[in-house]
Every structure is written in C-alpha cells, then in structure tokens.
Wavefront OBJ file of the C-alpha trace (Angstrom):
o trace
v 22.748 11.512 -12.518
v 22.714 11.234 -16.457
v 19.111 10.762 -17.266
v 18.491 8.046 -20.007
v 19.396 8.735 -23.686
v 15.903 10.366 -25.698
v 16.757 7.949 -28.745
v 16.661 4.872 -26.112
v 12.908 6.161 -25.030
v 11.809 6.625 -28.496
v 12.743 2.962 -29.041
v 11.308 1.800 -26.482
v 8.063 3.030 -26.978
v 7.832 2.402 -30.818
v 5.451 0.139 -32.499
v 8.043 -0.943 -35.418
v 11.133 -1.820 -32.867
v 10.133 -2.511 -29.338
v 9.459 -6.248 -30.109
v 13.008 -6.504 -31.589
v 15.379 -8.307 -29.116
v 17.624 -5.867 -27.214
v 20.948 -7.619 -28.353
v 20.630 -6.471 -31.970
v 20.292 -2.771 -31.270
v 23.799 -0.995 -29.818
v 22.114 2.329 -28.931
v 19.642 0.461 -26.254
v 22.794 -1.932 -25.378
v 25.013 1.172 -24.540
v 22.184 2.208 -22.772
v 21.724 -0.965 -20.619
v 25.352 -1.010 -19.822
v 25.696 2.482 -18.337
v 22.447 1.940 -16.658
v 23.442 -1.301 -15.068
v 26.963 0.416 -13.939
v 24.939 2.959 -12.379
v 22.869 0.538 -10.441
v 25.810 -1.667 -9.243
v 27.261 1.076 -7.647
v 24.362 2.522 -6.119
v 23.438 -1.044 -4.742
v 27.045 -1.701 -3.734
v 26.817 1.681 -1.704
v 22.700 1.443 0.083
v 22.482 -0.167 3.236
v 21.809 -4.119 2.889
v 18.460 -4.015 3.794
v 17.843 -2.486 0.510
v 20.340 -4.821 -2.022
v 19.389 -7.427 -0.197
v 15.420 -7.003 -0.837
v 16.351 -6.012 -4.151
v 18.344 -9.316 -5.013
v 15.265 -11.327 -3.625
v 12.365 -9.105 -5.803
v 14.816 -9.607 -9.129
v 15.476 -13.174 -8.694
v 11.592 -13.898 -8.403
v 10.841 -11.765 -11.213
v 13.662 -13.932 -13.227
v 12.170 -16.896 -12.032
v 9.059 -15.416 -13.161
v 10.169 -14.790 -16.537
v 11.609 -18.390 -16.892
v 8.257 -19.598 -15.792
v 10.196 -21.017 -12.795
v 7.017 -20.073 -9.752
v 4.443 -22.409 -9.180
v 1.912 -23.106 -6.239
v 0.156 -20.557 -4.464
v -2.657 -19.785 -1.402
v -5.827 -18.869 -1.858
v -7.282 -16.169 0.696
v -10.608 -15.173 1.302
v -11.501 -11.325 2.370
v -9.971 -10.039 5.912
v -7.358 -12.381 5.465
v -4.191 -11.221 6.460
v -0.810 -12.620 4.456
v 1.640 -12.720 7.390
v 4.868 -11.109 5.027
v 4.153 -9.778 1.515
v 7.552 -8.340 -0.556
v 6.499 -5.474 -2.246
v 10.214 -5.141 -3.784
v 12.420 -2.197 -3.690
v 11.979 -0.692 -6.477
v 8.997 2.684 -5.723
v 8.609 5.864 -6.551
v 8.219 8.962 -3.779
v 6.422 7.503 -1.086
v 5.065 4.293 -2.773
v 5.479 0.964 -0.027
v 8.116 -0.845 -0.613
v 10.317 -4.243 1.471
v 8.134 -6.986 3.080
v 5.026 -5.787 5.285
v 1.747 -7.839 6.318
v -1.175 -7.177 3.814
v -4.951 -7.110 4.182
v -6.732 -9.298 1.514
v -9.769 -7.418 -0.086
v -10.336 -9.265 -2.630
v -9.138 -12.926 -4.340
v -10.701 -14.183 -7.362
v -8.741 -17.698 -6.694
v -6.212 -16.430 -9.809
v -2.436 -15.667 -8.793
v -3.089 -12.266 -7.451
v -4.884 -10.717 -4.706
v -5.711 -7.054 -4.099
v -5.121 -5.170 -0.950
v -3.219 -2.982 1.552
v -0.317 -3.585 3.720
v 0.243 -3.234 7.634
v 3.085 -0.863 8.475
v 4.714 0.419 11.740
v 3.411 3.538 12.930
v 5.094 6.476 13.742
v 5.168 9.293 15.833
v 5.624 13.114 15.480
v 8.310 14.892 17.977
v 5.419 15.533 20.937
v 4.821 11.838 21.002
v 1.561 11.786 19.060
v 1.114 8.797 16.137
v 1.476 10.211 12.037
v -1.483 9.304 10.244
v -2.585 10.411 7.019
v -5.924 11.127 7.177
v -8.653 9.938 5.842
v -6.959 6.830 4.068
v -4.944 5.497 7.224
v -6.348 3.420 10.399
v -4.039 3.588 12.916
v -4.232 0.519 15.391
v -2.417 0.551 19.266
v -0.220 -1.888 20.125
v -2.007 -5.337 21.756
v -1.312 -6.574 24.773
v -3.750 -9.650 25.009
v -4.535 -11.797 22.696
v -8.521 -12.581 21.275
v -9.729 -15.686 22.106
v -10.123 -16.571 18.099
v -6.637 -17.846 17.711
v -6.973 -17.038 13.930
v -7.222 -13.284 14.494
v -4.185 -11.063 13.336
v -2.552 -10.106 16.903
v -1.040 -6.138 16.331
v 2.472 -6.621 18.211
v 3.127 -3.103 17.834
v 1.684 0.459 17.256
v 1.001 -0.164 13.357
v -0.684 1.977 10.467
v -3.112 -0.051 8.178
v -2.328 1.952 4.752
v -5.368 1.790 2.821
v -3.801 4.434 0.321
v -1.327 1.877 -1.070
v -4.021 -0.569 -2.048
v -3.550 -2.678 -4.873
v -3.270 -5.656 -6.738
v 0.067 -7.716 -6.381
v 0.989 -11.442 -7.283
v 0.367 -14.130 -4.987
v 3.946 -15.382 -5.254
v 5.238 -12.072 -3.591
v 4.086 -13.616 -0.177
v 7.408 -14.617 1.531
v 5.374 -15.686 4.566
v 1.951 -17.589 3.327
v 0.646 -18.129 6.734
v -2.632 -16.128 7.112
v -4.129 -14.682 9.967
v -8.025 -12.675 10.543
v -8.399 -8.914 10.372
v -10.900 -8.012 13.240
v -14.137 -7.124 11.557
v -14.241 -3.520 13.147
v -10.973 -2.984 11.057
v -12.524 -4.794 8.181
v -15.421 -2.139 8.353
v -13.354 0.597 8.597
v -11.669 -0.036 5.331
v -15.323 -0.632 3.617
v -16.131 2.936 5.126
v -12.775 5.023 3.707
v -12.839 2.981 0.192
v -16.704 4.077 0.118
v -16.668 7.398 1.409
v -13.573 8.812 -0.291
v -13.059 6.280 -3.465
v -16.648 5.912 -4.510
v -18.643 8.907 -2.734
v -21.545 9.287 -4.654
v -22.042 5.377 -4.132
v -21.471 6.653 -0.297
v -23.959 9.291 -0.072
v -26.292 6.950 -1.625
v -25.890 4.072 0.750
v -25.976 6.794 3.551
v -29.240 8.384 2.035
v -30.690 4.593 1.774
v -29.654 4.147 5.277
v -31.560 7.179 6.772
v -34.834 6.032 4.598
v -34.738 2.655 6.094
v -34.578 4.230 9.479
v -37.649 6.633 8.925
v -39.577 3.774 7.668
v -38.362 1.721 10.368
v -39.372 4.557 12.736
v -42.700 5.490 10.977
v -43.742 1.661 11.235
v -42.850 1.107 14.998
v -44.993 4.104 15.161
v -48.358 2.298 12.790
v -47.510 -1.133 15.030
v -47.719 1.136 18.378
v -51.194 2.695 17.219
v -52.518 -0.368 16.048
v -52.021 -2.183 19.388
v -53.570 1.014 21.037
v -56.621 0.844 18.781
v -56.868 -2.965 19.464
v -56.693 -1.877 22.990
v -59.259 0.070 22.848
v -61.189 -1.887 20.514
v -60.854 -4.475 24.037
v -61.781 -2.555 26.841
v -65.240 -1.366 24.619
v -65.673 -4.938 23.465
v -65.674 -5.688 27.257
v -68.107 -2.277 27.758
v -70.684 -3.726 25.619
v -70.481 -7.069 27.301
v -71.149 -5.228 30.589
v -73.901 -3.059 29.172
v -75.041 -5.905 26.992
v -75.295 -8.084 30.252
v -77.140 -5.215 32.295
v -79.782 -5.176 29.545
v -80.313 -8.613 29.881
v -81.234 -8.243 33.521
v -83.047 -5.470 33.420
v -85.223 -6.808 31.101
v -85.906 -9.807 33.108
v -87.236 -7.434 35.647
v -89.326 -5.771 33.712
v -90.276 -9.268 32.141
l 1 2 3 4 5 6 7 8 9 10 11 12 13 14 15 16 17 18 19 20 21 22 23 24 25 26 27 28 29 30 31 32 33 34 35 36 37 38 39 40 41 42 43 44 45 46 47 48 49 50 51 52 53 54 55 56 57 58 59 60 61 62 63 64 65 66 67 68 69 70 71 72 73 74 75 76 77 78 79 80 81 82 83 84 85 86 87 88 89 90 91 92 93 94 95 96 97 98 99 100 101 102 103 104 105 106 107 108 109 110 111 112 113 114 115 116 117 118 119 120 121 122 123 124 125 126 127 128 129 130 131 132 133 134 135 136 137 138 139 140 141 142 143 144 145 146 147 148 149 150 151 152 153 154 155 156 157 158 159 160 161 162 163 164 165 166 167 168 169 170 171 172 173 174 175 176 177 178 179 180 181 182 183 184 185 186 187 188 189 190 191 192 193 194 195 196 197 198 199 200 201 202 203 204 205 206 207 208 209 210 211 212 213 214 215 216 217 218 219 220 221 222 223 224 225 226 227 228 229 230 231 232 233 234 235 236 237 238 239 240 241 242 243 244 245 246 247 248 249 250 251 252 253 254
C-alpha cells in the first residue's frame, strides 16, 4: 500500500501551517481523499466485528469533537468497568475492541488509568499463553464469592497488565462496575513494582526484611526480659524463704 505523501508529513508537523484548516491546502486534501478511499475499502472488506467497532470508536470521537459526551462514573481502585471500547484502531499487538478493565487509579476527572481483562489462550499441548512477568492469568470460576460485588471470571481470562494505561471515561460501553479480588489487586501492585519501578522494589523488599529482623530481634529482648523477670521471681521468693528462716532462727537463739 502507497505510504503517505513526504510533503503531507512535513505539513503536518510544521509550526507555520499545521493550525491552517485542512480545506485550504490541496496537497493534504488529495491526501485525505486517497487515504479515505483506502480505508473504505479495507473496512468494506474486514470482517464486521472490526467496521462495526470502528463505526462506534469514530462516532464517539465525533461526538467528542462536537462536544456532544457528557456524564460519566466515578470508580475507585479494584474497580472493574464491566465493557471498556478500546477502538480499533492499534498498532502490532496493542488491545484493541471492548474488554473489561481494572481501575488503578481515578482522580474523579474523565479518565481513569488501567488494564483490561482478556480471554486466555492456550498453546497446541493445552497449556494457557501468558506473557510473563506482566500477565496474571486467572481459571475459569465456577462458584460465585459471597460479596456479590466481586468481579465473577466466567472464563479462563488473562489480566494484561502490559497494556496499562490511561483512557477516557466515556469509552465505557458498559458502566456497571464490579470488585477485583484483592489477591489479584496485589498481584498487579507486585509486577508494576517489581518490573516498572525496581529500585523502588528492592527498597520496599530491603525495608521489609529490616522490619522482620527487628521484629525478630525484639520478640527475642521481650522473651529475655520475661526470663529475667522470672528469675528475678523465683529469687525474690528465695529471699523470702531465707529471709523467713532467719527470722526463726533468731527467735531461737533469742
């Protein structure tokens, strides 16, 4: 396929034209035109799965630009958006169609930042794909948790903690939100720490293992102490004896 004309980039990425409107330069129009051919006929040709998610993620983004999208859900961490669109529109292996997503983070704005939910899959001996270290795979459920809020897995499914990132609020088709389990939850803190930030990681780990030997080194002070005071007992109760046997002796002497 024809890649897009070098004069069309150059505009495009020019300080003295890029804020002119596209109508009054031919070169970018021409461009736009055989661009938009191309991507009829492609579209006309993919399966509808993907024109149809693509119609959907360009009419919000219209709607978007008309200032047309109002009203959206706050979500607090763990909170799982029931169906989020990520478009159609990626790049190599980047997510794309609708797919539940993990909330990590919501400043109350109109975006949220997290990962999406996605259906596992398995290699020709039967045995699940994941892409370690950044993927937590999670087995099918057959019974549900007694917290009717929790997120119930209906199928094998891959959380995907590689495509994290921040996306609009008003790409959640399905606003309904369910609870991550907090093992899960936990598990995401762990690969985001130990691979994203790792000096942060070996910190927290080396913080960890001093708490523990101070932990360990008092349990040990608290265990002699309550042996000394033992001892300090039984010769507390020794002197008493000896104490008392002086007494009596003396008497007879006396």
């Amino acid at each position: 396929m024809q890649g897009v004309d070098n004069l069309t980039v150059r505009i495009c990425s020019g300080n003295q034209q890029k804020k002119n409107v596209t109508s009054t330069n031919q070169k970018v129009t021409i461009e736009l035109t055989k661009l938009m051919a191309l991507l009829d006929q492609h579209l006309k040709a993919a399966e509808l799965e993907k024109t149809c998610n693509w119609i959907l993620e360009e009419n919000l983004w219209l709607e978007n630009e008309h200032n047309q999208l109002q009203g959206f859900y706050n979500y607090s961490r763990g909170d799982i958006i029931r169906t989020l669109d990520y478009g159609t529109v990626n790049i190599g292996t980047e997510i794309r169609y609708p797919h539940p997503f993990v909330v990590l983070y919501d400043n109350k704005e109109d975006w949220v930042i997290g990962a999406p939910i996605t259906q596992a899959s398995f290699d020709s001996n039967g045995d699940v794909v994941v892409h370690e270290p950044f993927e937590i795979y999670v087995p099918k459920q057959f019974r549900r948790s007694k917290n009717p809020k929790e997120f119930f897995f209906t199928k094998d499914s891959v959380i995907q903690v590689d495509q994290i990132r921040r996306v609009s609020k008003y790409r959640a088709v399905k606003k309904v939100s369910f609870k991550l389990r907090t093992d899960l939850l936990n598990r995401i803190d762990n690969i985001l720490l130990e691979n994203v930030l790792p000096h942060k990681f070996r910190l927290f780990n080396k913080l960890d293992q001093l708490t523990q030997d101070q932990a360990k080194k008092i349990a040990e002070l608290e265990e002699k102490n309550l042996s000394l005071q033992n001892d300090m007992y039984k010769m507390t109760e020794e002197l008493a004896i000896l104490k008392e046997k002086l007494e009596k002796s003396s008497a007879k002497l006396a």
